[in-house]
N, CA, C and O atoms as a GROMACS GRO file, in nm:
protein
  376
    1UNK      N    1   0.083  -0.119   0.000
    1UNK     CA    2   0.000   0.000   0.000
    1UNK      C    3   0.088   0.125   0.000
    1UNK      O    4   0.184   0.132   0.076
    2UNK      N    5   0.050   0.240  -0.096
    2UNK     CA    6   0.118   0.372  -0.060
    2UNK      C    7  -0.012   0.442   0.006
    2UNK      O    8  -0.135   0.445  -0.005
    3UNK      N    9   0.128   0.513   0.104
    3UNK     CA   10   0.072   0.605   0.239
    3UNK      C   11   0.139   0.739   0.202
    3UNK      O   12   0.247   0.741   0.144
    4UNK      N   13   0.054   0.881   0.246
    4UNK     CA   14   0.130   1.033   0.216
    4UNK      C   15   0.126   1.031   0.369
    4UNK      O   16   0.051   0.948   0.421
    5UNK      N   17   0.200   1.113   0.449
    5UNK     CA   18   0.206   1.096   0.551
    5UNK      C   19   0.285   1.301   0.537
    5UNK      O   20   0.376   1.348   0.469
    6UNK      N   21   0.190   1.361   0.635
    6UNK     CA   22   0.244   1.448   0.684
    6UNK      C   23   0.262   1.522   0.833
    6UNK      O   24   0.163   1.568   0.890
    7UNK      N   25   0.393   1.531   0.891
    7UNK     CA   26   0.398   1.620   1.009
    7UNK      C   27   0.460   1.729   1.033
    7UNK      O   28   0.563   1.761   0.973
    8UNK      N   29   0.406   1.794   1.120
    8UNK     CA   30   0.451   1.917   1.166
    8UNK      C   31   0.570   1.904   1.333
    8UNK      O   32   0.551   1.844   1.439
    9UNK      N   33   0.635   1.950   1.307
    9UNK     CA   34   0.741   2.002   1.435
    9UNK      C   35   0.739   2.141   1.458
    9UNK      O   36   0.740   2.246   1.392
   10UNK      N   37   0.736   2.102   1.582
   10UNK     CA   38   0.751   2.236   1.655
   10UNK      C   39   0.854   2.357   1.613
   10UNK      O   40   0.968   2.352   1.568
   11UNK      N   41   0.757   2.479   1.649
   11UNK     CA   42   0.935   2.577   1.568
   11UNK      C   43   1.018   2.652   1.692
   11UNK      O   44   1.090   2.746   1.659
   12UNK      N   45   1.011   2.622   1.807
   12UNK     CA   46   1.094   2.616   1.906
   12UNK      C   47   1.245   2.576   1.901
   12UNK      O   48   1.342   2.623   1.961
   13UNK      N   49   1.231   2.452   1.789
   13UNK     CA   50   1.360   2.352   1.840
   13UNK      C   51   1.455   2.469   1.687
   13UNK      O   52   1.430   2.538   1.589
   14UNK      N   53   1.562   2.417   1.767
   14UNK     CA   54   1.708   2.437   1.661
   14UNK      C   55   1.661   2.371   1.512
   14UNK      O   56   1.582   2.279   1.490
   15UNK      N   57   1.747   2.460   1.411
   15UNK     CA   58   1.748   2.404   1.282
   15UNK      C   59   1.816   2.231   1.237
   15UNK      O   60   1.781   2.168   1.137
   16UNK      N   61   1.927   2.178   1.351
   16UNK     CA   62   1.994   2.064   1.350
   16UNK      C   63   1.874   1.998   1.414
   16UNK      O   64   1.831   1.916   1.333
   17UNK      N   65   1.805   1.998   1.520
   17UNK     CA   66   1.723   1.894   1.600
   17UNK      C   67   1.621   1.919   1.495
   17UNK      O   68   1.607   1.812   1.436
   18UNK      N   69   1.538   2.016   1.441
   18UNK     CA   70   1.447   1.953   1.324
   18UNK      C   71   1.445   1.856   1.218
   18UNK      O   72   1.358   1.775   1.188
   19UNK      N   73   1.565   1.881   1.165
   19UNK     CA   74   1.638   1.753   1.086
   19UNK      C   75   1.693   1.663   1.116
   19UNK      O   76   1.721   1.575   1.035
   20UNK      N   77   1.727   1.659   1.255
   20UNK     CA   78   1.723   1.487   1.306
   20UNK      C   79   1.602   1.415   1.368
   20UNK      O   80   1.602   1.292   1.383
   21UNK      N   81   1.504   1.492   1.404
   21UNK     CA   82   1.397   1.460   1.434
   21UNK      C   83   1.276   1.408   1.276
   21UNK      O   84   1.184   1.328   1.281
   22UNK      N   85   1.310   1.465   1.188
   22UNK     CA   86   1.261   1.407   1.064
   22UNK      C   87   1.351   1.295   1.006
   22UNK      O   88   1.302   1.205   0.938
   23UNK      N   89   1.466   1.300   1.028
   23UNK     CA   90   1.555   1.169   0.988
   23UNK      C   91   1.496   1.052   1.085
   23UNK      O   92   1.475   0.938   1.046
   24UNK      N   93   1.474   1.099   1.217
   24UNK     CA   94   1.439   0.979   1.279
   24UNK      C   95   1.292   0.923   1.278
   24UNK      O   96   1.256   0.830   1.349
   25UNK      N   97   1.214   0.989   1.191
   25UNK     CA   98   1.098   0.921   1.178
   25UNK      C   99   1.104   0.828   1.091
   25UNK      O  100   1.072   0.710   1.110
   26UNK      N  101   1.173   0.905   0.922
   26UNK     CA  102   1.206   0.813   0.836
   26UNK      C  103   1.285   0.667   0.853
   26UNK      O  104   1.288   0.572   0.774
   27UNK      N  105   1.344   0.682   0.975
   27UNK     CA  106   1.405   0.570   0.980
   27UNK      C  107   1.366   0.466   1.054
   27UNK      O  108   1.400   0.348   1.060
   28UNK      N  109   1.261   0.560   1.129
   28UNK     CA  110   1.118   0.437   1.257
   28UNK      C  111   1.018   0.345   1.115
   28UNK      O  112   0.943   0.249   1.131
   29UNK      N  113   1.055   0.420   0.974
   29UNK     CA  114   0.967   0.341   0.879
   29UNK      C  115   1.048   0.252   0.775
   29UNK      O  116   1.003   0.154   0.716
   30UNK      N  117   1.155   0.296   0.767
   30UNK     CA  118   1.239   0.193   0.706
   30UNK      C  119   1.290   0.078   0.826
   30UNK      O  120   1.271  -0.042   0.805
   31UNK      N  121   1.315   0.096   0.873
   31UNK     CA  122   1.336  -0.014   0.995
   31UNK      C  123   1.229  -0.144   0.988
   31UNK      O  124   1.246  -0.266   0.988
   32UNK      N  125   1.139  -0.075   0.984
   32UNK     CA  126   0.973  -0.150   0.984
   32UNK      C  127   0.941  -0.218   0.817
   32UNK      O  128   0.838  -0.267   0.770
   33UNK      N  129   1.040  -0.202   0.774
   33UNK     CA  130   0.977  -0.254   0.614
   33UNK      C  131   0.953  -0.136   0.518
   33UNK      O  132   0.992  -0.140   0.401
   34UNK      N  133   0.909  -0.063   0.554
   34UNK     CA  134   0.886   0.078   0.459
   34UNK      C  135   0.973   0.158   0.323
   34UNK      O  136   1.072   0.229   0.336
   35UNK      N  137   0.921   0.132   0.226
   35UNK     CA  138   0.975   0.222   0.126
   35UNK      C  139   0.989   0.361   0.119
   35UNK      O  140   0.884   0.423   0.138
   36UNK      N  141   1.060   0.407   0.103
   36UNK     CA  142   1.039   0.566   0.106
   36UNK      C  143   1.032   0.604   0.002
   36UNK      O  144   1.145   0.596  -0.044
   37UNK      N  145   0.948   0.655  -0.089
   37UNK     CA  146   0.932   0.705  -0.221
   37UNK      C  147   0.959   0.829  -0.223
   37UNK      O  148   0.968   0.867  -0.340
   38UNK      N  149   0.974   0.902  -0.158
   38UNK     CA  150   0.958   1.100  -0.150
   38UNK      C  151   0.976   1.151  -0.016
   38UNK      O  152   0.902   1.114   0.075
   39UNK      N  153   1.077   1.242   0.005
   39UNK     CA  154   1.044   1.312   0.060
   39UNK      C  155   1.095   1.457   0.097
   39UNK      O  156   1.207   1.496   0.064
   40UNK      N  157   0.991   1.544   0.178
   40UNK     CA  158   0.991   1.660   0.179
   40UNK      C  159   1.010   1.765   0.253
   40UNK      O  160   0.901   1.795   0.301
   41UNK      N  161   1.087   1.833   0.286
   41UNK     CA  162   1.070   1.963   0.358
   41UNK      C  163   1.044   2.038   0.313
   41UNK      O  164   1.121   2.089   0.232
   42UNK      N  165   0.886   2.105   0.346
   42UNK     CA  166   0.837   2.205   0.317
   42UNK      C  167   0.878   2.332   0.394
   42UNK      O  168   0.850   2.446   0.356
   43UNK      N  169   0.945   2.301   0.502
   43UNK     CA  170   0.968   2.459   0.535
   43UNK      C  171   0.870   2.534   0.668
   43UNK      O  172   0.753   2.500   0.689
   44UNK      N  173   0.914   2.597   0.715
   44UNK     CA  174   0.790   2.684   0.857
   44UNK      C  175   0.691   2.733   0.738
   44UNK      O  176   0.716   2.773   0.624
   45UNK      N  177   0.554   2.711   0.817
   45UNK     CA  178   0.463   2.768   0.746
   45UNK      C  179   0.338   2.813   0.905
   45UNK      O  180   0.350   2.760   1.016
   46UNK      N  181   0.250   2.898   0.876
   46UNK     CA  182   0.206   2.951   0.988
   46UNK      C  183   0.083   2.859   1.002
   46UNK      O  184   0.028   2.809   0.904
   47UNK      N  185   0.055   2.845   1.092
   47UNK     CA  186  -0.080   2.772   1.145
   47UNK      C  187  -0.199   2.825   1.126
   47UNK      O  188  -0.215   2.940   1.166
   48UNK      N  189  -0.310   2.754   1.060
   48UNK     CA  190  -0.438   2.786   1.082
   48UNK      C  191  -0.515   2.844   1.172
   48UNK      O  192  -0.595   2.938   1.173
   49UNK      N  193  -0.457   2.738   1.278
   49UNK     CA  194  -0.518   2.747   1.416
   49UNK      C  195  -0.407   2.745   1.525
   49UNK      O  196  -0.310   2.697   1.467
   50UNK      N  197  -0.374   2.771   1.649
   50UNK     CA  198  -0.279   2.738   1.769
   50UNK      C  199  -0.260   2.616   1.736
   50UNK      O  200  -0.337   2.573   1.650
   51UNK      N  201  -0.170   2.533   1.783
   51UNK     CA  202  -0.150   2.402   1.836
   51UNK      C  203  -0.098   2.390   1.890
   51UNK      O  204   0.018   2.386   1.849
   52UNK      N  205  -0.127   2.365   2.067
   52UNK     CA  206  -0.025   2.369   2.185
   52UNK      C  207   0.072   2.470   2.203
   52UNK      O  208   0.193   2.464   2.225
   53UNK      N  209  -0.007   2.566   2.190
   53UNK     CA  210   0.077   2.671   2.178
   53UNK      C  211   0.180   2.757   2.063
   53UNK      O  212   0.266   2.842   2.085
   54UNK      N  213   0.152   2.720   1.983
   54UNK     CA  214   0.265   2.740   1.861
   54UNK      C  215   0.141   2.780   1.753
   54UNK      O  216   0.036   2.723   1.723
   55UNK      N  217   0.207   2.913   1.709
   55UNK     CA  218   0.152   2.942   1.575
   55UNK      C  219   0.213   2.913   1.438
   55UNK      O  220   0.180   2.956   1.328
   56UNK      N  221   0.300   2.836   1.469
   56UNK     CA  222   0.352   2.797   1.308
   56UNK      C  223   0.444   2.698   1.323
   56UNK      O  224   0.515   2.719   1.421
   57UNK      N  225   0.477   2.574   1.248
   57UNK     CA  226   0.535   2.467   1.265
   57UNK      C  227   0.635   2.473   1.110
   57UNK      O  228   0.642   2.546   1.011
   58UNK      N  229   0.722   2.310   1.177
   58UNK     CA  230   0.801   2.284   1.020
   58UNK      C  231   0.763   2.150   0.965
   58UNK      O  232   0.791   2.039   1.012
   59UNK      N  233   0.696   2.178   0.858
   59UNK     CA  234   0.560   2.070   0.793
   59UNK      C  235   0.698   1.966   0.710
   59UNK      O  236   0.795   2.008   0.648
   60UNK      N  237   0.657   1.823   0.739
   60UNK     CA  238   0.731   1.735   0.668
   60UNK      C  239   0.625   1.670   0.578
   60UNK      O  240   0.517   1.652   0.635
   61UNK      N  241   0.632   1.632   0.456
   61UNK     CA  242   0.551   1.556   0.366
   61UNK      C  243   0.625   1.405   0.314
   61UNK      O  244   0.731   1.423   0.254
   62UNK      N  245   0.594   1.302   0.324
   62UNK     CA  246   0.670   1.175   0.310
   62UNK      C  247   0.610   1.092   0.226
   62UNK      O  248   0.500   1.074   0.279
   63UNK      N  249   0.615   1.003   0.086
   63UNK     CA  250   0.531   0.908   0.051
   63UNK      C  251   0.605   0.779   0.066
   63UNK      O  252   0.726   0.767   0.046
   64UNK      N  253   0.524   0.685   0.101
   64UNK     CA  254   0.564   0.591   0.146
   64UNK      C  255   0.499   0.477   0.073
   64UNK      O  256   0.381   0.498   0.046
   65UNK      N  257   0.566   0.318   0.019
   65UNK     CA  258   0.511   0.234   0.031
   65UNK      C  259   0.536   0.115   0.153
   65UNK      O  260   0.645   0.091   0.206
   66UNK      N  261   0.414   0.052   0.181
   66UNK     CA  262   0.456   0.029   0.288
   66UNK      C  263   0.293  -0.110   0.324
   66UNK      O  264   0.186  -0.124   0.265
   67UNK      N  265   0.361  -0.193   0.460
   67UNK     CA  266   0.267  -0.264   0.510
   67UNK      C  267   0.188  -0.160   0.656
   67UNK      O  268   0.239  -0.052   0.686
   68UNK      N  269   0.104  -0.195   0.708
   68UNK     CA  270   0.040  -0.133   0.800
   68UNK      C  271   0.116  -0.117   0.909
   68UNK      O  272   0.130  -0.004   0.956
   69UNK      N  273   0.185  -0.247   0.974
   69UNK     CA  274   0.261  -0.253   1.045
   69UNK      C  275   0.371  -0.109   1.084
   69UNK      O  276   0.394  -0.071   1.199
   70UNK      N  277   0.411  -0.065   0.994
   70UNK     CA  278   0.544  -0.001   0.955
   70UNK      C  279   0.484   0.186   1.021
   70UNK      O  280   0.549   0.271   1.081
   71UNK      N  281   0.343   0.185   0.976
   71UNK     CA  282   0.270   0.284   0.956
   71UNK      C  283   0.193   0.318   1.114
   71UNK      O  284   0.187   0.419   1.183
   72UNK      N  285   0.147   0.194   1.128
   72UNK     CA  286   0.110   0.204   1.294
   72UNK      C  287   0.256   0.250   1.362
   72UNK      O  288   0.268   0.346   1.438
   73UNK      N  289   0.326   0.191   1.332
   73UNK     CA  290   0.428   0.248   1.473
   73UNK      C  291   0.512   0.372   1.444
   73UNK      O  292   0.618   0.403   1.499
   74UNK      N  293   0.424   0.460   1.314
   74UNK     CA  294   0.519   0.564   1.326
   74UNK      C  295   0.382   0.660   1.400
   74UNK      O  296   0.399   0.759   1.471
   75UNK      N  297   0.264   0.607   1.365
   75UNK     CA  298   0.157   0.669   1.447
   75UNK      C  299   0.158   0.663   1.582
   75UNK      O  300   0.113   0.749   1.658
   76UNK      N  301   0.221   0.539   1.619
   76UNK     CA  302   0.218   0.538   1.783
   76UNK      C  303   0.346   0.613   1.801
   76UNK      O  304   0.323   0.671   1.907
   77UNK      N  305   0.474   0.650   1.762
   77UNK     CA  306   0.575   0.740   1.830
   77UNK      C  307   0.514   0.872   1.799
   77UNK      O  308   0.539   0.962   1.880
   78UNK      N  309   0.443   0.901   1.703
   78UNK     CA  310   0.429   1.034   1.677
   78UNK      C  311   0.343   1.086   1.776
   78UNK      O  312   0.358   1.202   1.815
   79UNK      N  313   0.255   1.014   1.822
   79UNK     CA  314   0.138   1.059   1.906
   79UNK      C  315   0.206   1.103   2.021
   79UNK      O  316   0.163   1.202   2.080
   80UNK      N  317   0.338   1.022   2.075
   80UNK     CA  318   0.360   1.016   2.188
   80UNK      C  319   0.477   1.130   2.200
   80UNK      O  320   0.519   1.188   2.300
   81UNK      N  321   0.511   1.140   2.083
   81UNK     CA  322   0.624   1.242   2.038
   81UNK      C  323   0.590   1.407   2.141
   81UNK      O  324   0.482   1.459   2.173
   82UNK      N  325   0.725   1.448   2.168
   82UNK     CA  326   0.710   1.596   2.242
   82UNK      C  327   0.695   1.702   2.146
   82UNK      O  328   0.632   1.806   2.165
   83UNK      N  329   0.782   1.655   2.000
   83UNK     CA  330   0.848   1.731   1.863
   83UNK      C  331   0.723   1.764   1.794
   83UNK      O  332   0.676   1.874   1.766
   84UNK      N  333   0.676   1.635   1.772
   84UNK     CA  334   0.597   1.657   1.633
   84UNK      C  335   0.410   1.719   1.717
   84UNK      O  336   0.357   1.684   1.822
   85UNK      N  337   0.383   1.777   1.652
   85UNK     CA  338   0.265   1.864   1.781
   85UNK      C  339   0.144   1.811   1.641
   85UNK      O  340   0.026   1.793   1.670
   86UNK      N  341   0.179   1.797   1.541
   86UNK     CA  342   0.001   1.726   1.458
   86UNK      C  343   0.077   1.628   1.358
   86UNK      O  344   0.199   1.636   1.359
   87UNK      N  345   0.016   1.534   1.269
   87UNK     CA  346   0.037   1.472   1.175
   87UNK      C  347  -0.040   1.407   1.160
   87UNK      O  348  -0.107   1.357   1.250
   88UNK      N  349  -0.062   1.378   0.983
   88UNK     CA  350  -0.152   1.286   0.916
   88UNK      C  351  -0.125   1.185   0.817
   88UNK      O  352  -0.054   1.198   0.717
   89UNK      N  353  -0.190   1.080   0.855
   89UNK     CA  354  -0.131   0.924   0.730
   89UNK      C  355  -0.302   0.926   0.652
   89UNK      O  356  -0.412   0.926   0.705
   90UNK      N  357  -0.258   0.929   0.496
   90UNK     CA  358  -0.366   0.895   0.429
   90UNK      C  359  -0.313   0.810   0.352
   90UNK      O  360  -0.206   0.818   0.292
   91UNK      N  361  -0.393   0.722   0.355
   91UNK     CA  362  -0.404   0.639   0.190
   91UNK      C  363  -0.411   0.617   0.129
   91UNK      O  364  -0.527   0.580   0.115
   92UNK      N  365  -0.328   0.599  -0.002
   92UNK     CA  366  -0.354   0.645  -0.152
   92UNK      C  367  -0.408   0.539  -0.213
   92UNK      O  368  -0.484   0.595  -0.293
   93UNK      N  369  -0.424   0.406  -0.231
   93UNK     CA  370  -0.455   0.324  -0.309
   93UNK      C  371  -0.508   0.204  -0.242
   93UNK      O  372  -0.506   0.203  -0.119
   94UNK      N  373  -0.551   0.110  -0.303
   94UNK     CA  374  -0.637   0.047  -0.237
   94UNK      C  375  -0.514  -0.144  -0.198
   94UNK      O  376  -0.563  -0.237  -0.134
   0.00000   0.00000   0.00000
């Protein structure tokens, strides 16, 4: 299955801990089986809305092929994550 997967980090942290904090997701999905087809730094962009305090984050965009497995456990670190303050996995194909 391909998955788009996007998160946001906090814009508190240093320019080095943003980019190891996105290296280390990518690598919670290759670890797991995961293809990495793409990926992206989009850059600070301002928030819609607050989120935990922060009006603007640094949005990562990722496509992935991948089993579920691989995908759940980047959902379960992310949730639990201090860094990443929103993110979303959609599914592209059936």
């Amino acid at each position: 299955m391909k998955y788009e997967i996007l998160f946001i980090v906090r814009p508190d942290l240093e320019e080095a801990s943003i980019k190891e904090i996105s290296k280390k997701f990518e690598d919670i999905l290759t670890k797991h089986g995961a293809k990495i087809l793409s990926s992206k730094d989009m850059g600070q962009k301002e928030l819609a809305y607050e989120i935990k305090n922060h009006k603007s984050g640094y949005y990562f965009l990722i496509n992935v092929e991948s089993d579920i497995d691989a995908i759940n456990e980047f959902d379960r670190l992310a949730l639990i994550s201090e860094e990443v303050i929103r993110h979303l996995i959609v599914k592209l194909d059936k």
